[in-house]
gemmi code that builds the backbone of each chain (N, CA, C; Angstrom):
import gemmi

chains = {
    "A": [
        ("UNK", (-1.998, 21.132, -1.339), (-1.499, 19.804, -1.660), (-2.455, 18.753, -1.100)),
        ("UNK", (-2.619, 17.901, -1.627), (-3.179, 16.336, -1.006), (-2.716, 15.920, 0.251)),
        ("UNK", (-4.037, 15.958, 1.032), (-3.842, 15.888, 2.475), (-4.809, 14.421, 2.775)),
        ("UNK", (-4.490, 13.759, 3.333), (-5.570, 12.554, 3.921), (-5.258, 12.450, 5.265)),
        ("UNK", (-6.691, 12.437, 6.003), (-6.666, 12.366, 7.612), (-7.235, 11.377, 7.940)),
        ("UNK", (-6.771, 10.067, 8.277), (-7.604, 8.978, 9.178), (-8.319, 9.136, 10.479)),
        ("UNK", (-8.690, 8.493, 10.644), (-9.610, 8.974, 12.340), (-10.493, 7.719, 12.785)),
        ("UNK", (-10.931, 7.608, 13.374), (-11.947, 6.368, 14.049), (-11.065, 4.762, 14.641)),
        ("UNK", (-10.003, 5.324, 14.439), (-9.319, 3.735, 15.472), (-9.189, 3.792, 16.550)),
        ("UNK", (-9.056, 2.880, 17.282), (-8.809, 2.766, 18.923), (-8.601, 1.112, 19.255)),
        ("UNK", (-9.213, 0.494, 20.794), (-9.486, -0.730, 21.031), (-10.871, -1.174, 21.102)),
        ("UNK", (-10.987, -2.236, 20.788), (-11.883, -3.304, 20.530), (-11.990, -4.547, 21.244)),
        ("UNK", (-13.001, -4.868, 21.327), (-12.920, -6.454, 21.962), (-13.041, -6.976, 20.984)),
        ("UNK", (-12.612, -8.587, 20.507), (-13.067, -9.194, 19.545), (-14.265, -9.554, 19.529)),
        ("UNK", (-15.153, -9.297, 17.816), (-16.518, -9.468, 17.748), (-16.663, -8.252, 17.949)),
        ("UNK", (-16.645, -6.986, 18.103), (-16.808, -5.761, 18.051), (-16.433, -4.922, 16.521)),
        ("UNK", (-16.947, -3.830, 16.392), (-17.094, -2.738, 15.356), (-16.258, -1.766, 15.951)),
        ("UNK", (-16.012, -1.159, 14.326), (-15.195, 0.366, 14.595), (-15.715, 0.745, 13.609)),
        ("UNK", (-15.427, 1.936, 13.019), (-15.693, 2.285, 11.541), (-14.506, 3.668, 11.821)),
        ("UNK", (-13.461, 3.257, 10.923), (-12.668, 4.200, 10.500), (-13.235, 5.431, 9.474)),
        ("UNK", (-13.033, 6.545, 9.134), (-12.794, 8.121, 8.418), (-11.755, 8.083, 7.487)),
        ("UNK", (-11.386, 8.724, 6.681), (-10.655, 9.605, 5.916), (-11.074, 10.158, 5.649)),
        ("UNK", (-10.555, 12.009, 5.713), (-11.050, 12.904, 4.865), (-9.628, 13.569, 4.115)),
        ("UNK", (-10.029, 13.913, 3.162), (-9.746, 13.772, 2.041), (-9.706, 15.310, 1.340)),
        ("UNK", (-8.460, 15.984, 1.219), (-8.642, 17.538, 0.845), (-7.532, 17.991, -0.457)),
        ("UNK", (-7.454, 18.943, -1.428), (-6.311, 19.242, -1.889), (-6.036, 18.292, -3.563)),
        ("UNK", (-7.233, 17.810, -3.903), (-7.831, 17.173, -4.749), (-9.182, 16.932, -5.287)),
        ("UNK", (-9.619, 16.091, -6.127), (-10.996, 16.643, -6.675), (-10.863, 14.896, -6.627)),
        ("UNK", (-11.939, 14.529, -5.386), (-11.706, 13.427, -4.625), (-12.886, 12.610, -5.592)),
        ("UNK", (-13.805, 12.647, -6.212), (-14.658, 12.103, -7.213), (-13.975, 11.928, -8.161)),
        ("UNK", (-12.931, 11.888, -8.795), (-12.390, 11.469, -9.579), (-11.047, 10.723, -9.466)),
        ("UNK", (-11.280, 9.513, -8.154), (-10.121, 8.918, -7.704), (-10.718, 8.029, -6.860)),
        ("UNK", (-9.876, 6.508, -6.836), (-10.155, 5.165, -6.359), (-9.636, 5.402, -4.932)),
        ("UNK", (-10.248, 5.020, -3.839), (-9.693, 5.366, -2.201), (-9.234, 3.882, -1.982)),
        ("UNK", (-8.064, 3.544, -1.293), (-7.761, 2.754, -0.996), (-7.866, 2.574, 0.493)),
        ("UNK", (-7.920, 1.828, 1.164), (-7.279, 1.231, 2.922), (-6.243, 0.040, 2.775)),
        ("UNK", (-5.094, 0.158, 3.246), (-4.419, -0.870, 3.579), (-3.829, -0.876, 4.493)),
        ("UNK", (-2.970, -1.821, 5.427), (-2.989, -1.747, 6.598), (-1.648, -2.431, 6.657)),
        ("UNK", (-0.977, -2.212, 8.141), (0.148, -2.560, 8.711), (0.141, -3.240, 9.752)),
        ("UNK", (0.095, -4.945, 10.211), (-0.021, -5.438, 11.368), (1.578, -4.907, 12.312)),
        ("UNK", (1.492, -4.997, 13.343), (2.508, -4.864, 13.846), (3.658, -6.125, 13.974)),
        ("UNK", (4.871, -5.441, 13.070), (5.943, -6.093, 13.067), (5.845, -7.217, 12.086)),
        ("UNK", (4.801, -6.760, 10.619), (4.825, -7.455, 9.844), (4.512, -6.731, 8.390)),
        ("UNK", (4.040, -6.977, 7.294), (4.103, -6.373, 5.804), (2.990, -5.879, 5.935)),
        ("UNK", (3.207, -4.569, 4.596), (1.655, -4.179, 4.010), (0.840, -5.087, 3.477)),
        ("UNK", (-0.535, -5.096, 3.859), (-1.280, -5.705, 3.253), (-2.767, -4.694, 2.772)),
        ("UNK", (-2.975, -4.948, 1.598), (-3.975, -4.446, 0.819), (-5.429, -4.264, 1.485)),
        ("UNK", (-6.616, -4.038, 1.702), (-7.562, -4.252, 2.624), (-8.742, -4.214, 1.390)),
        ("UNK", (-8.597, -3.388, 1.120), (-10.381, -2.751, -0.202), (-9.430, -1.577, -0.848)),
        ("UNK", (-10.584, -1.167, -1.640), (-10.632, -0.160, -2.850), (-12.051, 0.376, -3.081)),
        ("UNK", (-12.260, 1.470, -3.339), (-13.630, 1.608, -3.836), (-13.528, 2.466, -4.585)),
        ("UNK", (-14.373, 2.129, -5.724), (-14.169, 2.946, -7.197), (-14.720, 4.458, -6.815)),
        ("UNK", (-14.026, 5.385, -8.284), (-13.950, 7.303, -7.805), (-15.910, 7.322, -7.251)),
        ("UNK", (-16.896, 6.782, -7.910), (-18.474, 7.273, -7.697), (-18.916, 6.480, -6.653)),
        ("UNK", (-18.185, 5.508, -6.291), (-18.549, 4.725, -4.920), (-19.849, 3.504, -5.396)),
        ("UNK", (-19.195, 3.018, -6.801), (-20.498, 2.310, -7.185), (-19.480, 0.221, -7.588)),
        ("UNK", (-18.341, 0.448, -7.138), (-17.505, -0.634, -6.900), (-16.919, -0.656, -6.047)),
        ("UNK", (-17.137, -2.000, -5.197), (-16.134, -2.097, -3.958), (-15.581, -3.484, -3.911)),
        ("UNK", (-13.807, -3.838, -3.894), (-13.624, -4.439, -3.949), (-12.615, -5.351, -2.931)),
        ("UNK", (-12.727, -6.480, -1.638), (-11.817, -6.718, -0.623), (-10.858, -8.028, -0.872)),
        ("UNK", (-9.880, -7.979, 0.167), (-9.288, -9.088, 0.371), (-10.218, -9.907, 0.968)),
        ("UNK", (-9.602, -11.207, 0.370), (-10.471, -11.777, 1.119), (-11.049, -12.211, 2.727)),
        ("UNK", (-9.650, -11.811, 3.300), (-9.657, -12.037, 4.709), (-10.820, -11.028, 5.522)),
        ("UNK", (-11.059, -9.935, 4.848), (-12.294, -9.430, 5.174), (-13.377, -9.198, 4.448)),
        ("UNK", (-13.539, -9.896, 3.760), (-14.949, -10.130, 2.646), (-16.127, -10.504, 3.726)),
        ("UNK", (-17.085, -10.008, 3.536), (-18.417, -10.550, 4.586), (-18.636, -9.728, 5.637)),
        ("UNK", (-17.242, -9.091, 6.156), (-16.941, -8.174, 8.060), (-16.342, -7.056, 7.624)),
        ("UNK", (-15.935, -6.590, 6.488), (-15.789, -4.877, 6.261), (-16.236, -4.677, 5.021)),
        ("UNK", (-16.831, -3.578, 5.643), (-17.340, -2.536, 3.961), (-16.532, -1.237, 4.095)),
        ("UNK", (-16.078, -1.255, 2.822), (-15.987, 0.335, 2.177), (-16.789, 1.235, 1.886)),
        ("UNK", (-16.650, 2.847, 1.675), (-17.589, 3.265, 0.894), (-17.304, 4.636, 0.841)),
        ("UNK", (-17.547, 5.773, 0.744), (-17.287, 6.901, 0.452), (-19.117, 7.950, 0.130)),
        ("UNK", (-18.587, 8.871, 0.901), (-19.127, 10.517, 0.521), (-18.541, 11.127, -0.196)),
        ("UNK", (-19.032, 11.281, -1.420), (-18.016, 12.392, -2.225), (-18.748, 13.985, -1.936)),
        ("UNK", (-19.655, 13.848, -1.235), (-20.004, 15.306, -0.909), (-19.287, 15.484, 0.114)),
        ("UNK", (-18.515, 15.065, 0.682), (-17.832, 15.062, 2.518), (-16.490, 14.884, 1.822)),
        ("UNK", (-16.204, 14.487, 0.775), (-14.529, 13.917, 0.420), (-14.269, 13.325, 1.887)),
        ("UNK", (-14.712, 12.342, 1.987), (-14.264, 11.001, 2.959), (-14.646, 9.662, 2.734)),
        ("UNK", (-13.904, 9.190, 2.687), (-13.887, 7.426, 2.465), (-13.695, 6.749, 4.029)),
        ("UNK", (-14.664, 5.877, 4.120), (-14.836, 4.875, 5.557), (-14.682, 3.164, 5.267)),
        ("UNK", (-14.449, 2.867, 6.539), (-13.887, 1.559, 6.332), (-14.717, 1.211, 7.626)),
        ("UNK", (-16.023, 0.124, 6.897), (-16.455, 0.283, 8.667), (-16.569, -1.539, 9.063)),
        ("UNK", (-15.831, -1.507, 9.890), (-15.220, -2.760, 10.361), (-15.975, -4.014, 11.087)),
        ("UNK", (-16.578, -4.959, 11.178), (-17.336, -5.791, 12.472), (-16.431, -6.888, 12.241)),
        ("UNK", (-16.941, -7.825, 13.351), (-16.519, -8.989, 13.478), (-15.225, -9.218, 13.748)),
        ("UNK", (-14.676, -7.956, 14.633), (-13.278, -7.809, 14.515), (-12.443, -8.951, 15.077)),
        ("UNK", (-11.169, -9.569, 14.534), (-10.571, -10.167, 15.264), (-9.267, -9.607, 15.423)),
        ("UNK", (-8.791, -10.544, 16.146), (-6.974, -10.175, 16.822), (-6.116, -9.982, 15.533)),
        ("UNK", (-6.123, -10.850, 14.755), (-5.225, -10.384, 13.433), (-6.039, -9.256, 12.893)),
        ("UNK", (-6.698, -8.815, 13.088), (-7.333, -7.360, 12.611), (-6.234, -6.206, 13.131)),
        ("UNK", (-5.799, -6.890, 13.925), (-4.753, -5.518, 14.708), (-3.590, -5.043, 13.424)),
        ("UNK", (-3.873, -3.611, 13.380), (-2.710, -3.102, 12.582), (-2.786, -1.260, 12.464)),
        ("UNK", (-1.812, -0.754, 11.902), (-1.994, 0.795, 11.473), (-2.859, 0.356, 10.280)),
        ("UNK", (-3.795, 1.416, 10.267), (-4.486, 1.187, 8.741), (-4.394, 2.506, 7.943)),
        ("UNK", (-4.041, 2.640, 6.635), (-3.796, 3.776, 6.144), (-4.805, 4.342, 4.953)),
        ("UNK", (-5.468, 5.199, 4.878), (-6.087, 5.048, 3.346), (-4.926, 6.093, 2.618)),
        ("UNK", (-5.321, 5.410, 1.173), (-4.648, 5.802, 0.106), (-5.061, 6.502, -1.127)),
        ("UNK", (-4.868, 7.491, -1.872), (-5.374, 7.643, -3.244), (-4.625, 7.304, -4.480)),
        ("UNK", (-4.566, 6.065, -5.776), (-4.472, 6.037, -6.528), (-3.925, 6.792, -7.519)),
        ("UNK", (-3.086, 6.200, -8.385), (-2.614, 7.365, -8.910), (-4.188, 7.451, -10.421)),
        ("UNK", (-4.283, 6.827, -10.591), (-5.083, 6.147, -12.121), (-5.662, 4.640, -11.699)),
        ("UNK", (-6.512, 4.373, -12.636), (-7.006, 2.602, -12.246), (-5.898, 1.965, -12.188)),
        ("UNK", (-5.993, 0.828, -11.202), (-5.255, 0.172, -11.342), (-3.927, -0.138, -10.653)),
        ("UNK", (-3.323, 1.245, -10.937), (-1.930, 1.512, -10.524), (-1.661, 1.679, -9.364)),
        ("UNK", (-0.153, 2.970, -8.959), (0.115, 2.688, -7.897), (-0.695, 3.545, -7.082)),
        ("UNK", (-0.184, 4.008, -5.460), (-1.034, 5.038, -4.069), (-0.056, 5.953, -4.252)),
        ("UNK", (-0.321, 7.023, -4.639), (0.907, 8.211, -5.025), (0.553, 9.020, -3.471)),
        ("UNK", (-0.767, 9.293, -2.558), (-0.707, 9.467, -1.676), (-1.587, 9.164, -0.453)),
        ("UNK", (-0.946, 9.168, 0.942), (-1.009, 8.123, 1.745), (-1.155, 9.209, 3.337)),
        ("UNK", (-2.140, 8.676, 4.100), (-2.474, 9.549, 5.519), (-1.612, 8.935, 6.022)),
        ("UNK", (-1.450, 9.288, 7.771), (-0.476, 9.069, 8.828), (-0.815, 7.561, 9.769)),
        ("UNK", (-2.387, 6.933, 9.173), (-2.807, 6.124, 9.215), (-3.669, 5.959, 10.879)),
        ("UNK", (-4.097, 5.415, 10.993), (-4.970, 5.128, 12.624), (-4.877, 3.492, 13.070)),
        ("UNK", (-4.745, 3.618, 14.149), (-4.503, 2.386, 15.094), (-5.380, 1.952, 14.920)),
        ("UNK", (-5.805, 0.429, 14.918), (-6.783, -0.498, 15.296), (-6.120, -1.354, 16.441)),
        ("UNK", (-6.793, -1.727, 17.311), (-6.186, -2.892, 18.645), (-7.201, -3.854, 18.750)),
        ("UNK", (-7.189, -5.033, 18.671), (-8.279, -5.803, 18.986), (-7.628, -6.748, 19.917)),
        ("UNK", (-8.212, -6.345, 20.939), (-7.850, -7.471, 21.701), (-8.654, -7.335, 22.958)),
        ("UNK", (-8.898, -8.117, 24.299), (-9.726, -8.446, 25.126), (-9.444, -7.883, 26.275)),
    ],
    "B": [
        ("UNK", (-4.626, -14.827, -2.756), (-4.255, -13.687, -3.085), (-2.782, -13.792, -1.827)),
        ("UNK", (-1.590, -14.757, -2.299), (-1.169, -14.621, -1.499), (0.423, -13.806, -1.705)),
        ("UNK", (0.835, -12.948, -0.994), (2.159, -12.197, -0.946), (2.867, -12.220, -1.884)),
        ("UNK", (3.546, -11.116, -2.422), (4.580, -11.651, -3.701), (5.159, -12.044, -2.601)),
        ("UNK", (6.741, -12.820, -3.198), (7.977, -12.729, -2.488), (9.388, -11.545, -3.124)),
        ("UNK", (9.669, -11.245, -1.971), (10.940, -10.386, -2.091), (11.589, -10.777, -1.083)),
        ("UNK", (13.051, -10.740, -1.421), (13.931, -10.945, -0.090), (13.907, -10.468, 1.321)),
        ("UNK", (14.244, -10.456, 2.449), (14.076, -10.219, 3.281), (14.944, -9.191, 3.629)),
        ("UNK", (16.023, -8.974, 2.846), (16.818, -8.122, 3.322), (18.054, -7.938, 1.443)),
        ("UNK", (18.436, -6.603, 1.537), (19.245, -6.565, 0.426), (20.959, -5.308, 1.310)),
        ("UNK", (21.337, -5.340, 0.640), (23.016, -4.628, 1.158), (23.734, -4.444, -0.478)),
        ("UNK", (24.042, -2.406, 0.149), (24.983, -2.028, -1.079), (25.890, -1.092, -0.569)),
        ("UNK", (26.901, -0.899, -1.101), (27.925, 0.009, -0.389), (27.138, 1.299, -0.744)),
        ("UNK", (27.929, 2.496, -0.091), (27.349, 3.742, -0.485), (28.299, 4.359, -1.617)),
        ("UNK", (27.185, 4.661, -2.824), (27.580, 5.008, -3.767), (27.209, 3.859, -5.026)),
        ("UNK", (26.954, 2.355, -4.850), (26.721, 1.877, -5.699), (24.902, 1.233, -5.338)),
        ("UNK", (24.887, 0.243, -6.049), (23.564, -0.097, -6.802), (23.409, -1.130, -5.907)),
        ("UNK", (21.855, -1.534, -6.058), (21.220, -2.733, -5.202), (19.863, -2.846, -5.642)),
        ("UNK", (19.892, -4.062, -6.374), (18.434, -4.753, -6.983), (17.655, -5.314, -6.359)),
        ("UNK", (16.336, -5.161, -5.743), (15.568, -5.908, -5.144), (14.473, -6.615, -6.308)),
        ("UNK", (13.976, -7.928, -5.835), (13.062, -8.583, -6.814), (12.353, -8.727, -5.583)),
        ("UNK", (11.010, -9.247, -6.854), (9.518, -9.139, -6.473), (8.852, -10.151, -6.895)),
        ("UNK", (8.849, -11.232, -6.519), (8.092, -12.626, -7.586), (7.284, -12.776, -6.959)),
        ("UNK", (5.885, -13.011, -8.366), (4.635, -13.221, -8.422), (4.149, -14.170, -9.519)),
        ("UNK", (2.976, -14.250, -9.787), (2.608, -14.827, -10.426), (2.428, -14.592, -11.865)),
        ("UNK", (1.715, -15.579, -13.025), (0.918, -14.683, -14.068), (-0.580, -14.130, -13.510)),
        ("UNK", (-1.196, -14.695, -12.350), (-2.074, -13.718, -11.878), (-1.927, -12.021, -11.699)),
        ("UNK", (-0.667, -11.985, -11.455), (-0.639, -10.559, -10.640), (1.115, -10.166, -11.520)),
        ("UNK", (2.175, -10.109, -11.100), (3.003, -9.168, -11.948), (3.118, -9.477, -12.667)),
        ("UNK", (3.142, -10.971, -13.228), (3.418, -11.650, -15.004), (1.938, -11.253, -15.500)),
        ("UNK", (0.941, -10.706, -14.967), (-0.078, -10.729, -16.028), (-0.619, -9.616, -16.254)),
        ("UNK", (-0.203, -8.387, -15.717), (-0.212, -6.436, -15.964), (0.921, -6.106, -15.848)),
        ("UNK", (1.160, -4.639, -16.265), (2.128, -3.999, -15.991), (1.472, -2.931, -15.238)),
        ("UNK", (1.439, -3.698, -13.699), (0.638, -2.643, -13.134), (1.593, -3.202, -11.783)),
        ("UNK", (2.649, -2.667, -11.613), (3.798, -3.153, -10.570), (3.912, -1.944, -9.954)),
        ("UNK", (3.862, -1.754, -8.290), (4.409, -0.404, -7.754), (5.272, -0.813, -6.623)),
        ("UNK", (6.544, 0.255, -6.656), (7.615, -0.418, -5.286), (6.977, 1.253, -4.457)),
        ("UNK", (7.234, 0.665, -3.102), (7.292, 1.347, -2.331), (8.451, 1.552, -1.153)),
        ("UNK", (8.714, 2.899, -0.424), (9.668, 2.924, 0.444), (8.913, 3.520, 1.697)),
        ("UNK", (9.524, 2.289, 2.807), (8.877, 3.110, 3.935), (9.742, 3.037, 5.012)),
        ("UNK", (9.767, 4.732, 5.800), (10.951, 4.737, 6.943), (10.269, 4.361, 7.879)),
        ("UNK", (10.673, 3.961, 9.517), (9.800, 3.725, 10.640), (9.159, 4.534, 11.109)),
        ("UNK", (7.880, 4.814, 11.272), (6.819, 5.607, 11.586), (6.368, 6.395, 10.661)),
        ("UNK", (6.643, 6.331, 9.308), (6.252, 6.892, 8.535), (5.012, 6.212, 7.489)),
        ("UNK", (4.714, 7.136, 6.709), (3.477, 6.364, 5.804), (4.508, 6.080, 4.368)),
        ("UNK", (3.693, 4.452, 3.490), (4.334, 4.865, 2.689), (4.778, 5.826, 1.794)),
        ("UNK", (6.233, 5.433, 0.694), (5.847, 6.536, -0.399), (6.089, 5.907, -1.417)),
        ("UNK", (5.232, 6.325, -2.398), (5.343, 5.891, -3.369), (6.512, 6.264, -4.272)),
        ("UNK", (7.666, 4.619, -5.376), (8.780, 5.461, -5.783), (9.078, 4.848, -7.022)),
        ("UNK", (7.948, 4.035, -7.790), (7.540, 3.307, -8.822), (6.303, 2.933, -9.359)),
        ("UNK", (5.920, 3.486, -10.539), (4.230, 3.001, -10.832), (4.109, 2.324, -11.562)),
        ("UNK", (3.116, 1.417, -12.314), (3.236, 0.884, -13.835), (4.865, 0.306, -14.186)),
        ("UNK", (5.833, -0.099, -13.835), (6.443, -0.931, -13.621), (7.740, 0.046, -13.824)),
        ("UNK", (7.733, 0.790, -14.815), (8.520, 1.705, -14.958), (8.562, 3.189, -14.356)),
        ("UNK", (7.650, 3.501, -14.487), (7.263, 5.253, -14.184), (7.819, 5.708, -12.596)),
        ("UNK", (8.077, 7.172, -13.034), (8.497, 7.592, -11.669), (7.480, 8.351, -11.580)),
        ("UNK", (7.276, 8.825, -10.082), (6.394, 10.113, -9.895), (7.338, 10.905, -9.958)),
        ("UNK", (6.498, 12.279, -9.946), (7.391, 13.854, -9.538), (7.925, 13.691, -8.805)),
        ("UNK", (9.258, 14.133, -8.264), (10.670, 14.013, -6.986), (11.043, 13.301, -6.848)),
        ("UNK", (10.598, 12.040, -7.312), (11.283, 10.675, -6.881), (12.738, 11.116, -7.897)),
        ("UNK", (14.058, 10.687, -7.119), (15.070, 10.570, -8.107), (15.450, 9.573, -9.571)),
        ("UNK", (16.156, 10.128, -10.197), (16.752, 9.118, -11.287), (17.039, 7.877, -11.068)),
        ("UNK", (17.417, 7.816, -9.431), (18.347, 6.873, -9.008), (17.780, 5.412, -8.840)),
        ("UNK", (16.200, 5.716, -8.695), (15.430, 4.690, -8.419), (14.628, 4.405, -9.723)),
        ("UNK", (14.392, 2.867, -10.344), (14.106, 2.243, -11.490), (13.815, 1.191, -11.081)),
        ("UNK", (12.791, 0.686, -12.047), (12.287, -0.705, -12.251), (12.133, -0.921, -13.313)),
        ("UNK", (12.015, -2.532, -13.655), (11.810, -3.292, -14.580), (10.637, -4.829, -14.191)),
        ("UNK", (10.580, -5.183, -15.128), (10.020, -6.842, -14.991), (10.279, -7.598, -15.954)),
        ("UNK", (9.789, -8.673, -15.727), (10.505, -10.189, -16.841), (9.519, -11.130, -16.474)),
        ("UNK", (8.593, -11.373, -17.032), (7.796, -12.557, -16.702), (6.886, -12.245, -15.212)),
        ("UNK", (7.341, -13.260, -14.419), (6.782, -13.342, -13.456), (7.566, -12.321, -12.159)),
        ("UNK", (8.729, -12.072, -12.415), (9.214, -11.198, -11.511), (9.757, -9.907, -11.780)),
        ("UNK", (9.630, -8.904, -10.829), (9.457, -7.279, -11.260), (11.136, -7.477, -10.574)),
        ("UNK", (11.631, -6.519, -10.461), (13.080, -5.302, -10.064), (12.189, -4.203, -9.809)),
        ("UNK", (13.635, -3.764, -8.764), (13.559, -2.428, -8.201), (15.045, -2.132, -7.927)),
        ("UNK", (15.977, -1.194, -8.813), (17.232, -1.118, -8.481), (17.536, 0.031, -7.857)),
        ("UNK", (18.246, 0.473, -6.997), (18.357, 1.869, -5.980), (20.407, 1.809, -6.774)),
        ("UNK", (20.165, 2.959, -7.293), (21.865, 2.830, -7.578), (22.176, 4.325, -7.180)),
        ("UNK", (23.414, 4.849, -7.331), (24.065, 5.948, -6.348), (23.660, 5.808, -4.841)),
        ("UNK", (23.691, 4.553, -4.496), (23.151, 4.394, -3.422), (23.196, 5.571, -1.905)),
        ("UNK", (22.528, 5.992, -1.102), (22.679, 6.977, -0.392), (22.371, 6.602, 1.319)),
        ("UNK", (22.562, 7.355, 2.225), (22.320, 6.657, 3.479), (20.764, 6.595, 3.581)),
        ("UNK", (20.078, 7.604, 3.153), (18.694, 7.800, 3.284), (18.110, 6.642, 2.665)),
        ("UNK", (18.745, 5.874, 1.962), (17.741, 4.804, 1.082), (17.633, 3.754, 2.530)),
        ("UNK", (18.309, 3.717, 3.487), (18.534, 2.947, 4.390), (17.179, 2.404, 4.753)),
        ("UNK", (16.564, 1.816, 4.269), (14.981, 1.500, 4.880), (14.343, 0.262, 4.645)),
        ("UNK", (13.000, 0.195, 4.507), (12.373, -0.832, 3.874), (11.403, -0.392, 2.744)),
        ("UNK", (11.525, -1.961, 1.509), (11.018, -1.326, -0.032), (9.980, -2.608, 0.258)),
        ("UNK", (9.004, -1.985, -0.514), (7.659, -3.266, -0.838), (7.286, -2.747, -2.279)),
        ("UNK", (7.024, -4.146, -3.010), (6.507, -4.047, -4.366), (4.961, -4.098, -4.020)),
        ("UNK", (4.287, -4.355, -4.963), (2.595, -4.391, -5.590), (2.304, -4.533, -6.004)),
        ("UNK", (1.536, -5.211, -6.517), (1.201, -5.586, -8.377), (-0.804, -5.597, -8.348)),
        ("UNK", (-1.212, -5.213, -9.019), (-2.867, -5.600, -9.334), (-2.613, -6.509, -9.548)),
        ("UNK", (-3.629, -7.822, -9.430), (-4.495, -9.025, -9.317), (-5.537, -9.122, -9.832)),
        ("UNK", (-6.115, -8.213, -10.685), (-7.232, -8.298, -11.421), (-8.476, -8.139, -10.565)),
        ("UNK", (-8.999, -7.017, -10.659), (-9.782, -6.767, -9.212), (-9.026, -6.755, -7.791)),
        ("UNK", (-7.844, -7.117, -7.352), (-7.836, -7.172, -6.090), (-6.437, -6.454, -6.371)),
        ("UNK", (-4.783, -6.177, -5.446), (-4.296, -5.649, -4.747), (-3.381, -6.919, -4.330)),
        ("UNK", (-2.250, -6.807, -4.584), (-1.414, -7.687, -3.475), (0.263, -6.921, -3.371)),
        ("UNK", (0.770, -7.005, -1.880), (1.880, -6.642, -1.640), (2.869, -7.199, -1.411)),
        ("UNK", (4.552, -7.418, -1.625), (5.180, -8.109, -1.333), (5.274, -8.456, 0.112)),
        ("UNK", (6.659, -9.190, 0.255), (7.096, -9.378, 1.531), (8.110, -8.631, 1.990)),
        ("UNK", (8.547, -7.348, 1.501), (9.134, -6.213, 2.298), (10.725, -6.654, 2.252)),
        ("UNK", (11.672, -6.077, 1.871), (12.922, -6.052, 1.542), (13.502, -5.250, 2.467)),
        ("UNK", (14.565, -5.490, 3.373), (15.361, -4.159, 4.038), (16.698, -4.058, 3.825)),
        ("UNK", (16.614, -2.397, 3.220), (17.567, -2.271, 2.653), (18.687, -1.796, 3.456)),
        ("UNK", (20.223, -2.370, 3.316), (21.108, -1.616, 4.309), (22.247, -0.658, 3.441)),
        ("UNK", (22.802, 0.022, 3.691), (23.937, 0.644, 3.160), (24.904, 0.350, 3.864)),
        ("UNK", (26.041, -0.327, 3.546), (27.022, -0.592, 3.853), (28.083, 0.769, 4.087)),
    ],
}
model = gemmi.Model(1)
for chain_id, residues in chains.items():
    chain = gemmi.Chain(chain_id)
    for i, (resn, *xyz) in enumerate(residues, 1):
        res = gemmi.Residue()
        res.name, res.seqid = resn, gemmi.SeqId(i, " ")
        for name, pos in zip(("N", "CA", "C"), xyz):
            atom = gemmi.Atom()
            atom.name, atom.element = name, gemmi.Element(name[0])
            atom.pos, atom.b_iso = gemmi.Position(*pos), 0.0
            res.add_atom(atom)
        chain.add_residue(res)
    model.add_chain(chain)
structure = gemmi.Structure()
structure.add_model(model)
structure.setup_entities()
């Protein structure tokens, strides 16, 4: 079955890097859009990026346009989210996701990894 | 790209029905039918329990349905059960981008 494992969160100072993992098993991961979206604490999902199944579109919110990139190994089946410029509202669970089809909904979803930014 | 709105909270006895809405724009749910609700328990990841505005995935029950009308989607939970006891978030594409509601919690009376 479709398994997704996050990995690479922890704490941060603000103005610091992380670069989150997913790997990605139990599917034929080149032929599917990876999502990240994230959970601040004690508030809603919010969307983060997407990056198309060949890793040749990447697309963010804007709140991190410029300070995170997406991107993916499809020889590794893992999708990364690699983070700078971190700030305090950066703090949240972050989850990646796989797509069901363009467009649509995350039919499945990892256990997600902590981010902490704070001083 | 900012939040749909959904209520903050919805209540149904057990055994009957409870509609949550999702209002957006013609950017994003008035302008695809690319709407997804989600259910999520505490500490859990979401799950997905609506795609394309209508569609269910595999296991999801009968019980759970959606619709839309313009600018705002539904999500109705009927035979209502204790397990639905949680929180629902809609979704809609934005045309290139992704946006999520503001999270509904659902109670069973």
């Amino acid at each position: 079955q479709v398994q997704l494992v996050e990995s690479g969160g922890g704490v941060v100072q603000p103005g610091g890097s992380l670069r989150l993992s997913c790997a990605a098993s139990g599917f034929t991961f080149s032929d599917y859009g990876m999502h990240w979206v994230r959970l601040p604490p004690g508030k809603g999902l919010e969307w983060v990026a997407v990056v198309s199944p060949l890793g040749t579109s990447q697309v963010y919110v804007d709140s991190v346009k410029g300070r995170f990139t997406i991107s993916r190994d499809n020889s590794k089946n893992t999708v990364y989210l690699q983070m700078t410029s971190l700030r305090p509202e950066d703090t949240a669970l972050y989850y990646c996701a796989k797509e069901v089809g363009d467009f649509t909904g995350l039919n499945d979803w990892g256990q997600g990894t902590m981010v902490i930014v704070s001083s | 790209q900012s939040a749909l709105t959904q209520p903050p909270s919805a209540s149904g006895s057990l055994g009957q029905s409870v509609t949550i809405s999702c209002t957006g724009t013609s950017s994003d749910v008035g302008g695809y039918n690319y709407v997804s609700w989600y259910q999520q328990h505490p500490g859990k990841a979401p799950k997905l329990i609506i795609y394309d505005v209508t569609k269910r995935p595999s296991g999801v029950p009968d019980r759970f349905s959606g619709s839309k009308s313009g600018n705002t989607a539904s999500l109705t939970v009927s035979g209502l059960q204790a397990e639905d006891e949680t929180d629902y978030y809609c979704s809609s594409y934005a045309g290139r981008t992704y946006v999520f509601g503001t999270a509904t919690k659902v109670t069973v009376l």
